[in-house]
C-alpha positions in Angstrom: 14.4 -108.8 0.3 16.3 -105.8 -1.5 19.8 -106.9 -2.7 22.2 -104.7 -4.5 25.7 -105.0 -6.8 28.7 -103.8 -5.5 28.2 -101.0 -7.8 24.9 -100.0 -6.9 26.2 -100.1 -3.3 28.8 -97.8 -3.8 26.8 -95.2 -5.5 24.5 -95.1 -2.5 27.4 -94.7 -0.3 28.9 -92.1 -2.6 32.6 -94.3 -2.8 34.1 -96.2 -5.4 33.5 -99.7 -5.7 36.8 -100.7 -4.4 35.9 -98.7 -1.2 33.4 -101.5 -0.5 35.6 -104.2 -1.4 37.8 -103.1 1.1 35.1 -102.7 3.6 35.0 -106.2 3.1 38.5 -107.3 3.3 38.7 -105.8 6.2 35.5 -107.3 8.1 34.0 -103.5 8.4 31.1 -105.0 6.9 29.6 -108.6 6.7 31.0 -110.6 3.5 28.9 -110.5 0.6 27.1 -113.9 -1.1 28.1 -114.5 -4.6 25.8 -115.5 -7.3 27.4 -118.4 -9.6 28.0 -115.5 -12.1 30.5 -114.3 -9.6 28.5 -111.2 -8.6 28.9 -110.2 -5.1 25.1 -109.6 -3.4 24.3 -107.1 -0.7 21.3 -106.5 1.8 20.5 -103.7 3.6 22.2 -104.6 6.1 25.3 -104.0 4.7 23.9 -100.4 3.2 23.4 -99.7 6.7 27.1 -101.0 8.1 28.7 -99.0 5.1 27.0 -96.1 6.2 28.2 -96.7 9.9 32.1 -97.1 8.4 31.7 -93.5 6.6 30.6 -91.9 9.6 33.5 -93.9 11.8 36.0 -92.5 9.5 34.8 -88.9 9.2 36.8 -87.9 12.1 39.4 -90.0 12.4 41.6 -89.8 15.9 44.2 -91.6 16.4 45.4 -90.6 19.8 45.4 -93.2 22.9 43.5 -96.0 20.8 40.9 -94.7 19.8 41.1 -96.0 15.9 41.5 -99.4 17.2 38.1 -99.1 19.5 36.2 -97.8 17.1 37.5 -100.5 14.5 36.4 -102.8 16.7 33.2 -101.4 17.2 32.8 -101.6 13.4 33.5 -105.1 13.5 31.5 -106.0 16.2 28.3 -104.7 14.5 29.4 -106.0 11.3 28.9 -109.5 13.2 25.7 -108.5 14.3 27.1 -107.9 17.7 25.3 -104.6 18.4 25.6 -104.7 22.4 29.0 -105.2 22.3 29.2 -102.8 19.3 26.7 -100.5 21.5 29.3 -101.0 24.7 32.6 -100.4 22.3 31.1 -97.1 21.0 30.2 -95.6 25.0 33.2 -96.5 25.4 35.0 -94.2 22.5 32.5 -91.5 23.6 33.2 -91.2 27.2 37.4 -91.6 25.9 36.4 -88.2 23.2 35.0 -86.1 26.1 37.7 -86.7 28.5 40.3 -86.1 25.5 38.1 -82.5 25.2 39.1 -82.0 28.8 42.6 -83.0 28.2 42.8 -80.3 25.3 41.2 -77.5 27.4 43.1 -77.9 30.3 46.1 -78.1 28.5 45.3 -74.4 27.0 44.9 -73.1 30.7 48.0 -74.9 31.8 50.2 -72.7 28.7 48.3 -69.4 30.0 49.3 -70.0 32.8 53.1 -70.6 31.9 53.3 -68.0 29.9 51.3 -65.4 32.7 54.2 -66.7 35.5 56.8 -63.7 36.1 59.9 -64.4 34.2 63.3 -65.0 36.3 66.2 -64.5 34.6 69.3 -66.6 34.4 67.9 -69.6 36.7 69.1 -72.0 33.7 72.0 -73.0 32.2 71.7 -76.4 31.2 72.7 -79.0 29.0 70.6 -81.2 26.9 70.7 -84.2 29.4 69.9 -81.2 32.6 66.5 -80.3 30.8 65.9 -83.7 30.2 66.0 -84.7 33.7 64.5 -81.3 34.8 61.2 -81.7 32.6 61.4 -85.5 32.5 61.8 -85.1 28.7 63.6 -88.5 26.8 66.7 -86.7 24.5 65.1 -88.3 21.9 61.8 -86.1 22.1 64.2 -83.2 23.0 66.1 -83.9 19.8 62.4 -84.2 17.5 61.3 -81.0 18.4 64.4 -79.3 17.8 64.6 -81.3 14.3 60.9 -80.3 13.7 61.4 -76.8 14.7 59.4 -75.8 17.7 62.9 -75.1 19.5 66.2 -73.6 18.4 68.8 -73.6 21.2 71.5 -71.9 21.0 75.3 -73.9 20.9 78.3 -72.8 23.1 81.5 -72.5 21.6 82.6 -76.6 22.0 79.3 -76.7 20.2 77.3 -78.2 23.2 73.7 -77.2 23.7 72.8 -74.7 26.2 68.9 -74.1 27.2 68.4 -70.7 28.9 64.9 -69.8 30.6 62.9 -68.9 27.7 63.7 -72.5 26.2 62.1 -73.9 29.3 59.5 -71.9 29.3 59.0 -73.4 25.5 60.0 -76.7 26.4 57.1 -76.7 29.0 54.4 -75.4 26.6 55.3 -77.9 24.1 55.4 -80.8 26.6 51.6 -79.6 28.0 50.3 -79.4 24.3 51.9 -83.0 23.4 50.6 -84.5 26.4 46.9 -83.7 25.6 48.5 -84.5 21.1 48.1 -81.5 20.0 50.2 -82.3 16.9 53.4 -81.0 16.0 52.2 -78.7 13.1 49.2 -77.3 15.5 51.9 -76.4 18.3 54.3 -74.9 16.1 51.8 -72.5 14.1 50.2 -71.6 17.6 54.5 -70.3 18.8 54.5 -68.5 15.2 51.8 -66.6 16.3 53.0 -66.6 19.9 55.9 -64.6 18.7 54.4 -62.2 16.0 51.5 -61.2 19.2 52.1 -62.0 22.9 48.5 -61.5 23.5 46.9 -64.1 20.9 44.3 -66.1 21.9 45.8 -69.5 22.1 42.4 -71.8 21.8 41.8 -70.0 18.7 45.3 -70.3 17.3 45.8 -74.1 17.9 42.6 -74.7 16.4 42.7 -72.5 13.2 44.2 -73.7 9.9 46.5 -70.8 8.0 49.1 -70.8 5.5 51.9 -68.0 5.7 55.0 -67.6 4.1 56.7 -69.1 6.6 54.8 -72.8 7.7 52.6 -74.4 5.3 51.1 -77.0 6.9 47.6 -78.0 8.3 46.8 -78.3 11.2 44.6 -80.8 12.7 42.3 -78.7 14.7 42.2 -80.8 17.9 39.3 -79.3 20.0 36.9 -78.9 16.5 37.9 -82.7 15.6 37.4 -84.2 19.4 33.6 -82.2 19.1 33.0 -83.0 15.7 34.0 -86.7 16.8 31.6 -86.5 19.6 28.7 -85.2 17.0 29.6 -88.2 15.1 29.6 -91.3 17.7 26.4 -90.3 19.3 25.0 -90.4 15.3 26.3 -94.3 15.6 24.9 -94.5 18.7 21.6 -93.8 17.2 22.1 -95.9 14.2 23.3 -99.2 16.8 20.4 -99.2 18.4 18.1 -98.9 14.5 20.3 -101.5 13.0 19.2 -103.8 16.3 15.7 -103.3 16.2 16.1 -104.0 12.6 18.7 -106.8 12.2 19.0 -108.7 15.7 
């Protein structure tokens, strides 16, 4: 049987050798024998499980658990559990596509807000009105003001008045949130919204720019759920060799 150093291991894997360590700590792979020189020994086996982590952690999504499933998909294998592993990982894939529909619907749903014929001077409301109206918390109200994506304006006793264009906002922003698009995304994509009426949104929300004004990047939500997809049907593949092999 092959064995390899921690070092030869991470060269393989293209990490440092602390990335493998880690690995370990963290029961992504299966712990290592030591000689009695110390030396940590590994098979294939754990070639294979390291190559499995990189993959994982490509695309990472954090929306909904879906880090924690596929940690515990890593785990699982790492046990030699590939059925459960094999189970774990449909699992994550069926979650990615319905998170794709999620993303696309929510793109339709903001055409179709922003397509609605505008009526003015239906609202006048305070903060604790539109967050009853939208069934918004004040405290979500109050982070997207803080991050930006709204500016309301203030009366003259300095409360907060939304008129019918920062509904309209509110309800875009809520939509996008829902199906986390991130702040950074949603923001760039109202930018644009602004500069050009007749953007095309799905592009915009899934296109990373820097301008004067924002300087962020943006996570790319619909390329990152597909590339994601791409990525647990390659474990999928790889479960199923790693049980023929190992089992």
């Amino acid at each position: 049987m092959t064995t390899y150093k921690t070092s030869e291991v991470a060269k393989i894997i293209n990490v440092h050798p602390n990335t493998i360590r880690l690995y370990e700590k963290l029961e992504l792979i299966p712990k290592a024998e030591h000689l009695p020189n110390g030396y940590r020994i590994f098979t294939e086996f754990h070639i294979k499980q390291c190559k499995l982590v990189r993959i994982a952690f490509q695309i990472e999504l954090l929306q909904r658990g879906l880090r924690k499933k596929i940690i515990k998909m890593l785990k699982m294998s790492a046990k030699d559990s590939f059925d459960d592993a094999i189970i774990l990982a449909r699992e994550y894939l069926n979650q990615i596509k319905q998170e794709q529909i999620y993303a696309e619907e929510a793109i339709i749903i903001v055409k179709k807000i922003l397509s609605e014929k505008k009526q003015k001077n239906i609202y006048n409301l305070k903060r604790k009105e539109v967050s009853q109206l939208l069934n918004i918390s004040i405290d979500t109200l109050r982070n997207w003001e803080m991050n930006g994506l709204i500016t309301i304006k203030r009366k003259s006793n300095g409360y907060r008045i939304y008129n019918d264009e920062d509904i309209q906002r509110l309800k875009i922003i809520r939509t996008l949130r829902y199906a986390n698009y991130s702040l950074e995304a949603i923001l760039y994509m109202l930018y644009q919204l602004s500069q050009n009426p007749s953007i095309d949104i799905k592009v915009s929300l899934n296109t990373s720019h820097k301008t004067d004004n924002i300087t962020s990047v943006y996570d790319q939500l619909i390329i990152s759920l597909s590339q994601a997809e791409k990525n647990i049907c390659q474990i999928l593949n790889m479960l199923y060799e790693m049980k023929n092999s190992f089992s």
